[in-house]
N, C-alpha and C positions, 0 to 999 in steps of 0.2 A: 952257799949263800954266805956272804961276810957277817962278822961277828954284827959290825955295825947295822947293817941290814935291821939285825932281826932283832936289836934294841930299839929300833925306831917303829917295828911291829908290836911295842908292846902298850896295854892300856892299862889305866887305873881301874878297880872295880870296887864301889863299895864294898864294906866287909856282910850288909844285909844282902844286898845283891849276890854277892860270892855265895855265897850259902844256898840263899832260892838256887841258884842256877848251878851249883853242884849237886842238888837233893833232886832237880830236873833230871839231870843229868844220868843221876844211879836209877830212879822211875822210867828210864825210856827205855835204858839197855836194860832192865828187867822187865818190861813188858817185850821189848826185843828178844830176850829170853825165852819168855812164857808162851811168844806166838812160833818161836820156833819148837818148843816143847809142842805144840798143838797141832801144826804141821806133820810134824814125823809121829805121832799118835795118831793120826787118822790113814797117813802112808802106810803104817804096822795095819790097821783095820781095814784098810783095801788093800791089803798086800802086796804093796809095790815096795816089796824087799830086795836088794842084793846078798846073796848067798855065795859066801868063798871060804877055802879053804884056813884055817886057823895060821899057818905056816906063810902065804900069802899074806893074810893081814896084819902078822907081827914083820914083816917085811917092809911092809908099804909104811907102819908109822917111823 
C-alpha cells in the first residue's frame, strides 16, 4: 500500500477518547486471556491432553 494511502487512513482521536479506548482495549485481551486460561483448565480436568516426547516438543518451537 502507498505511503499516501495510509496517510489518508489516518483519524484524529480525542486525547479522552484515546485513553477510554486503549484501557478497552488492554480489558478485552485480558479477558481474551482469562477465558483462554479457563478453556485449557477444564481441557487439563477432562483430559483431553496431548502427550509427546520432550525432544519433539523442543523441535516443534
Amino acid at each position: 500500500m502507498p505511503k499516501a494511502a495510509i496517510a489518508e487512513k489516518t483519524v484524529v482521536v480525542p486525547k479522552e477518547e484515546y485513553g477510554f479506548l486503549k484501557e478497552l482495549h488492554k480489558t478485552v485481551k485480558r479477558q481474551q486471556f482469562l477465558f483462554r486460561l479457563e478453556e485449557a483448565e477444564k481441557n487439563l480436568k477432562a483430559g483431553k491432553v496431548k502427550k509427546i516426547s520432550i525432544d519433539k516438543f523442543i523441535e516443534g518451537i
